[in-house]
N, C-alpha and C positions, 0 to 999 in steps of 0.2 A: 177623200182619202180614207176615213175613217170607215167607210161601206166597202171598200178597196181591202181593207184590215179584214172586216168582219166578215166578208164573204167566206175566204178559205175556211177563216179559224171556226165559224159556227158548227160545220161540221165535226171539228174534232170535241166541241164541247159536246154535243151532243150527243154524242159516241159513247165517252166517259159518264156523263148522263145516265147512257142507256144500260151501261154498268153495272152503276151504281143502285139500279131500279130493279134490275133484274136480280142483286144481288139482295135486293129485300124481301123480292118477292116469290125467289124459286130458289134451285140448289143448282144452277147450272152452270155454276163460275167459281163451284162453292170445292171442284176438283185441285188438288194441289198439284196435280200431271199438266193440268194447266199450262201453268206459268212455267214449268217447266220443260215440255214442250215450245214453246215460243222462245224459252233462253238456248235449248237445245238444238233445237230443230230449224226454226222458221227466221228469227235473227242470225245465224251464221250462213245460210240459205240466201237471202236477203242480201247478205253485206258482199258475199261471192259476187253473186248474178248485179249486181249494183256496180260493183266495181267491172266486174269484166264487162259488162254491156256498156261502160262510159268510158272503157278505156284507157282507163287511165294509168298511166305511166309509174312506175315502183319509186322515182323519184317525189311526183306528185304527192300520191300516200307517204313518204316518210316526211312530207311535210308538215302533211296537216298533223301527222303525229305529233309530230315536233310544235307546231302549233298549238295545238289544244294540250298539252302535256308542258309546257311554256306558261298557257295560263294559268294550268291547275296550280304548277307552283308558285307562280306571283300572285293568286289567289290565297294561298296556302301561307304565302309568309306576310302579307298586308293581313289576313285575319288574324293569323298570331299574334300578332302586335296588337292587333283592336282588343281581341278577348283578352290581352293581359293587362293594358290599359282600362279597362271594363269590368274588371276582377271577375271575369265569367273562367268555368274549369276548361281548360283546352282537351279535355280527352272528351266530354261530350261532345261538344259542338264543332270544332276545327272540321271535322271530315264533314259534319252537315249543312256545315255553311259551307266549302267551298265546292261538294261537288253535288254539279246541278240533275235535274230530272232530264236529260239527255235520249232515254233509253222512248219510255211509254209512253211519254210526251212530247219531246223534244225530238223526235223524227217525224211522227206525224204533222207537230205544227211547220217544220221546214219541207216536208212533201206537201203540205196545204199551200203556204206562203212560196216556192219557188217551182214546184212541179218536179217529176219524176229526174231531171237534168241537176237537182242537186240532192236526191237521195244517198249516191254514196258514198258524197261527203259528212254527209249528216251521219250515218253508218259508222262510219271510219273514225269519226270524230265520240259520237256514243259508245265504242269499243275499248276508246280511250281511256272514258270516263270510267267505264266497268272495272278497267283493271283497276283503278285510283279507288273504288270502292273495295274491293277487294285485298288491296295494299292499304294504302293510308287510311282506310275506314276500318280494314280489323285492326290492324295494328294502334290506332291511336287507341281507341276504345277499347280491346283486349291488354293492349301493354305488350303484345308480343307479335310475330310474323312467318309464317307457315308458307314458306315460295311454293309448295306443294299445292296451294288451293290455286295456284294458275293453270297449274296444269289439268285442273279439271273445268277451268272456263273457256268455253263454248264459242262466243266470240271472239277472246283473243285465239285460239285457234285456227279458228276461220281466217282471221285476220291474217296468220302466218301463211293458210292455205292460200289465200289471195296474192300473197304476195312474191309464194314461191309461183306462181302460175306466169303472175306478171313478170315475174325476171328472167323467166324459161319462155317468156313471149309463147305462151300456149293457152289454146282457146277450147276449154270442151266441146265436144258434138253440139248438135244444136237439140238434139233428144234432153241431153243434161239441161242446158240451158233454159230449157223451156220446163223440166222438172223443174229446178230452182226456182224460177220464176213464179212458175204456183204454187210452191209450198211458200215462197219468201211472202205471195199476194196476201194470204193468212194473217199475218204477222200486224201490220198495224191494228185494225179493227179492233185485233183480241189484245194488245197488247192497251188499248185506248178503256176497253171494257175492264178489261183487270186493273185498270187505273181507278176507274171507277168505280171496282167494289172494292180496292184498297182503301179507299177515300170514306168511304161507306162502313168503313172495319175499325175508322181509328177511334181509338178509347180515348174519350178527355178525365181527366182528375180534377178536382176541387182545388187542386196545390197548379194548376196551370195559372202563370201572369201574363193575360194576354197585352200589355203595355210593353214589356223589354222584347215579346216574341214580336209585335207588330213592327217595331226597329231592327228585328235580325230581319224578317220578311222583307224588308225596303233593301236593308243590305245587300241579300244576295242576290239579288239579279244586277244590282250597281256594280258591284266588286268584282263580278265575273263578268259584267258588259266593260267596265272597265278596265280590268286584265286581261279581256279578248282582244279591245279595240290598242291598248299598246303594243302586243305581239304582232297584230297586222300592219300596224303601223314601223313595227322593227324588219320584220321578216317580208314586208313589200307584196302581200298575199294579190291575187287577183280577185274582181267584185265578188264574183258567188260563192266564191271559197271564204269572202271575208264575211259574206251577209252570213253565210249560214253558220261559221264560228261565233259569230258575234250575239247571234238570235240561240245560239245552242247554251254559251255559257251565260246567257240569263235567264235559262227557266228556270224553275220553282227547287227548293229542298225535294230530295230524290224521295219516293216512296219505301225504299231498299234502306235509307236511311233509319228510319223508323225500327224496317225488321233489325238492323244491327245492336241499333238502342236496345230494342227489344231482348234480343239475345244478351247481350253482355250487361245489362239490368242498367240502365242508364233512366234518364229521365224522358220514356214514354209520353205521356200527356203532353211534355213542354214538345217534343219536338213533332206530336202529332199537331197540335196549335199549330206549329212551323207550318210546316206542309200545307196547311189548311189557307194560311196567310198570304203565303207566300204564291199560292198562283194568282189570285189577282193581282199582285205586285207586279208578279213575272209578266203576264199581260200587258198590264198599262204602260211597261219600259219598253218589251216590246212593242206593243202600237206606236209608243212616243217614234221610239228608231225610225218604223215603219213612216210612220208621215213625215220625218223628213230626207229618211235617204232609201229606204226599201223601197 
């Protein structure tokens, strides 16, 4: 079982790896068009041709919505409680503990672990997460909420685009299709590499404790495997919908998490420590799931 785990997953580590290596050794990840090209471009691409090649029904998607946007908030308010029983500050950490690495990670590792038949869940499910960063992550951490910064995200757009498509039961050319297609084929690879010169970028401090950060690392992949696995258990989800919720909210603290820290001058080092903790965490909850019901 455990060779069964590792087959998928070693490629996406290696990917990240490759990142990360290349990210020391040359300048060519070192573009900030980058990354945003793949938030642009290649993920709402992706999430289109995902959803329309599988299918799937405008009720389906407004579930998993409902589903994964169900966890973030029963994540959301079981950490609240933790961090004020914990006397940790809720405007650092609230938005980084509860929302997970869905995006550069968390798609690849569920196209590794279930194959192309559960991408546009995985998709659908990481669009979710985006807008929660974008909401509950500026907002906690600025103090304040700008609905204007939705409208320039790229995947909840997409997201709309999909889903007026799917309610008007309309299917593009297969010309489009097949453009989609290979602009979305881009998208993990680079998106796995830029993980891994993110990883490669973060700054530790001397004022980092890595004893409280090694217990938030355990936390989040639990909190969010267990926020996922109730929703499924409420809302009657079927297996692949539920495996790839389940595997999505226990990856690791988000990388984006970091940039917000960063921006609104929060405590950088504690939460790059996070991140850093936090995927083998995320890992080993995952493989546990995996040997016994993946």
């Amino acid at each position: 079982m455990l060779e069964a785990f590792l087959v998928p997953i070693l490629p996406v580590l290696f990917i990240a790896l490759l990142g990360a290596l290349l990210s020391r050794t040359t300048t060519w990840l070192d573009n900030p068009a980058l990354g945003q090209m793949v938030t642009n471009i290649g993920l709402p691409a992706l999430l289109i041709h995902s959803l329309l090649n599988m299918q799937m029904d405008l009720s389906g998607m407004g579930l998993l919505i409902l589903a994964m946007a169900s966890t973030l908030v029963l994540s959301a308010v079981v950490t609240l409680v933790v961090l004020r029983l914990c006397g940790q500050p809720i405007r650092r950490y609230l938005s980084v503990l509860v929302n997970p690495n869905t995006g550069n990670l968390g798609i690849p590792v569920v196209f590794a672990l279930f194959g192309e038949q559960a991408l546009a869940i995985a998709v659908v499910v990481s669009s979710v997460v985006t807008i929660s960063h974008f909401t509950l992550g500026v907002s906690v951490m600025s103090g304040s909420f700008a609905p204007r910064q939705l409208l320039r995200n790229a995947p909840a757009l997409a997201l709309l685009v999909a889903a007026l498509l799917l309610g008007l039961d309309l299917q593009p050319p297969g010309f489009v299709m097949k453009t989609l297609d290979m602009v979305g084929g881009i998208t993990l690879p680079i998106m796995l590499m830029m993980l891994g010169r993110s990883l490669a970028d973060l700054k530790f401090g001397r004022s980092t404790e890595w004893t409280p950060l090694l217990l938030m690392a355990v936390y989040r992949p639990l909190v969010g495997l267990a926020a996922a696995a109730t929703v499924v258990w409420v809302l009657g989800m079927d297996e692949l919908e539920a495996r790839v919720l389940m595997v999505q909210a226990a990856m690791p603290v988000a990388v984006i998490s970091y940039v917000l820290t960063l921006r609104y001058e929060g405590p950088t080092d504690r939460v790059a420590g996070l991140i850093l903790l936090s995927i083998p965490t995320s890992f080993a909850v995952v493989g546990i799931l995996a040997h016994f019901w993946l």
